[in-house]
MARKERO-549572 format. One line per 4 residues: number of its first residue (from 1); their letters; for each residue x, y, z of N, C-alpha, C. Coordinates in Angstrom, 2 decimals. Layout:
BEGIN
NUM> A> X/Y/Z/X/Y/Z/X/Y/Z  ...
% end
This chain:
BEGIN
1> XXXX> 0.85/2.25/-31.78/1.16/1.40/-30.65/-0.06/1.21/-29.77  0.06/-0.08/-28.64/-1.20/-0.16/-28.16/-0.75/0.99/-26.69  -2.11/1.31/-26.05/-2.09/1.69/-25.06/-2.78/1.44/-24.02  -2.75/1.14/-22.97/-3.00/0.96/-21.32/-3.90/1.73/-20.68
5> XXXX> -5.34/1.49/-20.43/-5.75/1.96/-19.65/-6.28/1.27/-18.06  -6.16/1.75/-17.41/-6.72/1.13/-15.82/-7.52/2.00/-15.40  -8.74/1.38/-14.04/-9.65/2.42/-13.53/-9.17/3.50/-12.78  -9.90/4.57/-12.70/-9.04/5.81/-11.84/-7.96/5.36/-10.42
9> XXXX> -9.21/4.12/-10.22/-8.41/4.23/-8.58/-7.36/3.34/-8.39  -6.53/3.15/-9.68/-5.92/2.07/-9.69/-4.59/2.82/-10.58  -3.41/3.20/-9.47/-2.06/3.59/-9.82/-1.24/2.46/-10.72  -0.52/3.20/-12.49/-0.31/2.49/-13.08/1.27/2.89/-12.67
13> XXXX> 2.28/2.00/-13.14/3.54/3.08/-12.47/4.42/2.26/-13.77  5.21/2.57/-14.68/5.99/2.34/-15.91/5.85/2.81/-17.13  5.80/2.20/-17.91/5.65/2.62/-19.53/4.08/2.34/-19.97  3.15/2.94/-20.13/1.98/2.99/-20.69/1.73/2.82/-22.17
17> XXXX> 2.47/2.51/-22.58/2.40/2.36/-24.53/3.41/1.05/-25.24  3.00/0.88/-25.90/3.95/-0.22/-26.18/3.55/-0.44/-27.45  4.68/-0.60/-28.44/4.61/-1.54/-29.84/3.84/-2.33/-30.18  2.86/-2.47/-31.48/2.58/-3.63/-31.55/3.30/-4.62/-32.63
21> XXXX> 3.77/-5.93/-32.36/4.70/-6.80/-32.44/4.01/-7.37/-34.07  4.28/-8.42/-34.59/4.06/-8.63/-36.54/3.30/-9.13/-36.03  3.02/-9.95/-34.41/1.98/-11.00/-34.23/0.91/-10.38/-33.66  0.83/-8.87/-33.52/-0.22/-8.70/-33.05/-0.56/-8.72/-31.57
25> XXXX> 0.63/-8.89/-30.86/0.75/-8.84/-29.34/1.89/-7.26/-28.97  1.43/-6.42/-27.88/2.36/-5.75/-27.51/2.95/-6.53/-25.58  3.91/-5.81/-25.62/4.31/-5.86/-24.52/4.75/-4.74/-23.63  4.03/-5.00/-22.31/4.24/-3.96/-21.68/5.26/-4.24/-20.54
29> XXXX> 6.56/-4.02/-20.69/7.88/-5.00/-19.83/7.95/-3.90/-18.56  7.69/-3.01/-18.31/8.08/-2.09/-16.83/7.08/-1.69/-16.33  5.52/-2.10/-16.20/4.38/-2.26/-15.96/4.30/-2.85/-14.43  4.01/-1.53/-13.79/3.73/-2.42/-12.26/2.32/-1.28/-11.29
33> XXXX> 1.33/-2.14/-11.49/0.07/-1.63/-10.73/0.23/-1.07/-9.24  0.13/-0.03/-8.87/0.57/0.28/-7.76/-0.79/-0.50/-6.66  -1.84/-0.79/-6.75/-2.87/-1.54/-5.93/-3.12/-2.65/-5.88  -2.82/-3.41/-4.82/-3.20/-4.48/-4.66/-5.10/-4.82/-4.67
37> XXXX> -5.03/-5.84/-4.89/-6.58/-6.39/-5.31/-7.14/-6.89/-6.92  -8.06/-7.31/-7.15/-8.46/-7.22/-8.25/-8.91/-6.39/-9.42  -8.14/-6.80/-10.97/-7.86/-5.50/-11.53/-8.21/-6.26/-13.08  -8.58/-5.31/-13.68/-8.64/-5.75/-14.98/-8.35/-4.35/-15.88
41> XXXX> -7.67/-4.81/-17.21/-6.95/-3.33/-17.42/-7.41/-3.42/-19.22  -7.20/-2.33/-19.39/-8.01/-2.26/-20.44/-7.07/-1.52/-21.98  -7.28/-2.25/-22.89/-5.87/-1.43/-24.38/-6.39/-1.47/-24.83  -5.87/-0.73/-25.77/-6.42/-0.22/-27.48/-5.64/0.98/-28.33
45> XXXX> -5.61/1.08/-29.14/-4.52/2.14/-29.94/-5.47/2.78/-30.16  -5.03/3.58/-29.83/-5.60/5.24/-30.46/-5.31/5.97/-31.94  -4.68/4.83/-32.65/-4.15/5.83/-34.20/-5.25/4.75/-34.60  -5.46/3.28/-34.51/-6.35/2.47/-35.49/-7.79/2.72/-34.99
49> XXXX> -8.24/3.73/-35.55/-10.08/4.08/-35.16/-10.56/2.55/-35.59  -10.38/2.14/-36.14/-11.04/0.66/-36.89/-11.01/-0.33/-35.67  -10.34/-0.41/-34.91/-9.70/-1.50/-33.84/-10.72/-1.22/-32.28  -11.82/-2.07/-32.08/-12.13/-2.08/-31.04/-11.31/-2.33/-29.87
53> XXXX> -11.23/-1.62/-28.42/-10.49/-1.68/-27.63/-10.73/-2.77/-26.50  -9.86/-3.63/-25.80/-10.00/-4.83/-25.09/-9.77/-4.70/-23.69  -10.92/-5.70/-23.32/-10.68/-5.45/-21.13/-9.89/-6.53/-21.50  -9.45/-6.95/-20.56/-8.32/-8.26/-19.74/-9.68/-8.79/-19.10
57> XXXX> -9.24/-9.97/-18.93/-9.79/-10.64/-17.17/-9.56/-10.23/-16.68  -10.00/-10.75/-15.12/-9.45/-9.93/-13.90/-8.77/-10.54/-13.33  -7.55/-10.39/-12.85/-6.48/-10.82/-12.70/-6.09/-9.99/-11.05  -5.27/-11.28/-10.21/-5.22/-10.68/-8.63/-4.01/-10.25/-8.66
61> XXXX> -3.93/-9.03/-8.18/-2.47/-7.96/-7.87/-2.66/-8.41/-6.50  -0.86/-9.00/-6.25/-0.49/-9.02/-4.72/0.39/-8.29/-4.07  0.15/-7.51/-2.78/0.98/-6.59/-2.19/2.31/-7.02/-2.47  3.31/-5.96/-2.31/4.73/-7.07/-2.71/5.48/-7.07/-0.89
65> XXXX> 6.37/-7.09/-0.32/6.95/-7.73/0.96/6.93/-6.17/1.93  6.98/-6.43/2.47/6.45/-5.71/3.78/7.57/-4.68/3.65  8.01/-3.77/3.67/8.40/-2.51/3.90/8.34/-1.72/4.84  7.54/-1.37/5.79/7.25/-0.47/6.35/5.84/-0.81/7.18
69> XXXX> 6.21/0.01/8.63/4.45/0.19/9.09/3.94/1.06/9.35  2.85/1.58/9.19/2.01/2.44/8.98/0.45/2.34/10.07  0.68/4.12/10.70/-0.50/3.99/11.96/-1.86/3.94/10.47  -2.98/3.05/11.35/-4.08/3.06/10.41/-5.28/3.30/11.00
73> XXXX> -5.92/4.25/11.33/-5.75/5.51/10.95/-4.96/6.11/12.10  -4.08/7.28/11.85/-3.89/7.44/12.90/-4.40/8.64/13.60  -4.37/8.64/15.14/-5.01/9.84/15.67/-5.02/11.09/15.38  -6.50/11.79/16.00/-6.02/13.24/15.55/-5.53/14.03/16.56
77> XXXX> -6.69/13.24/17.80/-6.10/14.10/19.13/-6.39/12.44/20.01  -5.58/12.46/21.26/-5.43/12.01/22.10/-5.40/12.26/23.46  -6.06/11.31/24.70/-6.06/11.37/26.09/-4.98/11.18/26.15  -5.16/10.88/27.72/-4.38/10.01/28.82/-3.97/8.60/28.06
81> XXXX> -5.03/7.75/27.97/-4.89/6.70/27.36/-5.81/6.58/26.00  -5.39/5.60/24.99/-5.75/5.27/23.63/-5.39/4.07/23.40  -5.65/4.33/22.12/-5.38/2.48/21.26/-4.90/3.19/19.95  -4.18/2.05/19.43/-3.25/2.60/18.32/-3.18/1.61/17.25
85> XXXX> -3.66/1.68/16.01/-3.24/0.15/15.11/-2.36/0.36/14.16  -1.49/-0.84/14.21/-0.16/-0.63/12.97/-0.29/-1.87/11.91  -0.63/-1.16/10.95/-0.30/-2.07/9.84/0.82/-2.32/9.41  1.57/-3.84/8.49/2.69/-3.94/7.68/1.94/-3.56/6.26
89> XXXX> 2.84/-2.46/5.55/2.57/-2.52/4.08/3.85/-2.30/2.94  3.61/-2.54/1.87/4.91/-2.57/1.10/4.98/-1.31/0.71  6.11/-1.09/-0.32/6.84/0.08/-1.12/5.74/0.59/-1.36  4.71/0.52/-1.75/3.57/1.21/-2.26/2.65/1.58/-1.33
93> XXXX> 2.54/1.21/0.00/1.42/1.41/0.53/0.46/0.23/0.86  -0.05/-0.60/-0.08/-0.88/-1.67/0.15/-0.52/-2.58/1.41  -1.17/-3.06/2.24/-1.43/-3.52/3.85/-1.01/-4.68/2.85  -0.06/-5.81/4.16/1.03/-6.55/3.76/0.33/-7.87/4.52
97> XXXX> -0.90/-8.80/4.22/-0.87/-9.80/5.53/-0.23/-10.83/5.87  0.79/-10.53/5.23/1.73/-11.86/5.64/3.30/-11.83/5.96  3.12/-10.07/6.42/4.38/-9.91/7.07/4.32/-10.74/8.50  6.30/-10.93/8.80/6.74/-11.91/9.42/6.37/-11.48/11.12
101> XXXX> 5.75/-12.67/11.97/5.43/-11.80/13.10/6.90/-10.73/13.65  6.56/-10.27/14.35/7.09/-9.47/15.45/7.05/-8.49/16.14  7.60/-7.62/17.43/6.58/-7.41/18.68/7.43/-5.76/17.84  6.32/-4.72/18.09/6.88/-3.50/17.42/6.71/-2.73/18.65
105> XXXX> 6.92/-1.65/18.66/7.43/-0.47/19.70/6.80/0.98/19.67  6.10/1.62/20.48/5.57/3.06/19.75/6.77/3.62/20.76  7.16/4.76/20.00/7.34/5.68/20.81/7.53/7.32/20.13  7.55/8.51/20.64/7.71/9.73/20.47/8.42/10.12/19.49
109> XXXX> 8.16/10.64/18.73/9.23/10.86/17.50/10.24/11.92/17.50  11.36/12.19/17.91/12.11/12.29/18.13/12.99/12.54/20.05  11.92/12.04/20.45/11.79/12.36/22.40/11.74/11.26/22.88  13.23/10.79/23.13/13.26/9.79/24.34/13.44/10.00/25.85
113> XXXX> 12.62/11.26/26.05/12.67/11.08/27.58/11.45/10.97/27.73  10.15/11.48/26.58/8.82/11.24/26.89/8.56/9.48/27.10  7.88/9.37/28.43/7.34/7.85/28.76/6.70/7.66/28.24  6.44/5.95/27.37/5.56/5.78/26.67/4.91/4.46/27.32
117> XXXX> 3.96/4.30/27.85/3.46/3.23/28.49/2.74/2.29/27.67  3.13/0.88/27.96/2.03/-0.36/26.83/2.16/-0.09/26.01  3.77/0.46/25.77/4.35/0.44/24.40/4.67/-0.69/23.67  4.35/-1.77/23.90/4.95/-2.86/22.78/3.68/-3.70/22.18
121> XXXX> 3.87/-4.29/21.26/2.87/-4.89/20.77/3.38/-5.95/19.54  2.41/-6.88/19.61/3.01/-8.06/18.79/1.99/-8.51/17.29  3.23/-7.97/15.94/2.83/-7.80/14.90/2.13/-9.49/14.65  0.92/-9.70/14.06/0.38/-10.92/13.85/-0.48/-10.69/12.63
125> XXXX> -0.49/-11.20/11.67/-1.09/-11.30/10.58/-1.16/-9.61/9.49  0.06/-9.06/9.69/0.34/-7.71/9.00/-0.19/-6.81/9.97  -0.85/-6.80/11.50/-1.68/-5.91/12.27/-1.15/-5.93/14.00  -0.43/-4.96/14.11/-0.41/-4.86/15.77/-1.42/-3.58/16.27
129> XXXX> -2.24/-4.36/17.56/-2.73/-3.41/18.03/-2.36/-3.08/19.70  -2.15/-1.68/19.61/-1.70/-1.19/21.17/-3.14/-0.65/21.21  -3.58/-1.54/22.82/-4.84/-0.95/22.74/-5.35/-0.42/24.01  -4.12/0.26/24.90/-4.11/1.05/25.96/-2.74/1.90/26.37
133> XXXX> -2.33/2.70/24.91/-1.36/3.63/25.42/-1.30/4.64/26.03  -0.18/5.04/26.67/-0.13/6.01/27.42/1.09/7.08/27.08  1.22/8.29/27.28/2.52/8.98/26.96/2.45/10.06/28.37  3.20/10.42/28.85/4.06/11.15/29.83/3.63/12.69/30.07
137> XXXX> 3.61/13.10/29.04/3.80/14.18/28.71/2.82/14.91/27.20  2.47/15.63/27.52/1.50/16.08/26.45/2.59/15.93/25.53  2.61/15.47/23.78/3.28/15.88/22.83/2.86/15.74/21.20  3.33/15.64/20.27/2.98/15.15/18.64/3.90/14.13/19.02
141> XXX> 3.46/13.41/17.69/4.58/12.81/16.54/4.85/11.32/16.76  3.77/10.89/17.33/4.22/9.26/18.23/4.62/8.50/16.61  5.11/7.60/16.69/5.62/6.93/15.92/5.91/5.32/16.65
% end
């Protein structure tokens, strides 16, 4: 059967092997690149020593729909005041730029009596930035 290789930094996530078909084509049907960007992936069977092994073109992997947001980077320690950036990214991780606007919220992770000042911010092109927060009370875990 043929087999699948991709570069290290590039998460493969399904079936890595596949049949090869009378025509000489395999298929790889549950094959999903966990990285967005440009990728070119590379097969060859490992039982036919005779059979030189083949790159692909390079072909564009697109983030898939926004899922989730994620501090980027987020702090290690914090003042009085800071700045905070939130990315949209999908099931996987990959930064989303074309999640749908809207205004997002920091606050304390699990503490709603800690004040969170210039808490809101308005998601625009997969990126909100709070870029003068404040919290109440010394604590972790802003979210």
């Amino acid at each position: 059967g043929a087999a699948l290789a991709v570069p290290r930094d590039v998460g493969v996530l399904g079936v890595g092997e596949a049949a090869l078909a009378a025509d000489g084509t395999a298929a790889f049907g549950d094959l999903r690149v966990a990285a967005a960007g440009n990728v070119s992936l590379r097969v060859g069977d490992r039982y036919l020593s005779n059979v030189s092994a083949s790159m692909s073109d390079r072909f564009a992997v697109f983030p898939g729909a926004a899922a989730a947001l994620a501090v980027a980077p987020p702090p290690a320690v914090v003042n009085a005041s800071f700045s905070l950036r939130v990315r949209a990214v999908d099931a996987l991780g990959n930064f989303q730029p074309s999640a749908a606007p809207a205004t997002v919220t920091a606050s304390v992770d699990g503490d709603s009596s800690t004040a969170v000042g210039n808490a809101e911010a308005s998601l625009a092109g997969g990126t909100a930035l709070f870029p003068n927060l404040t919290i109440s009370v010394a604590r972790t875990g802003i979210r």
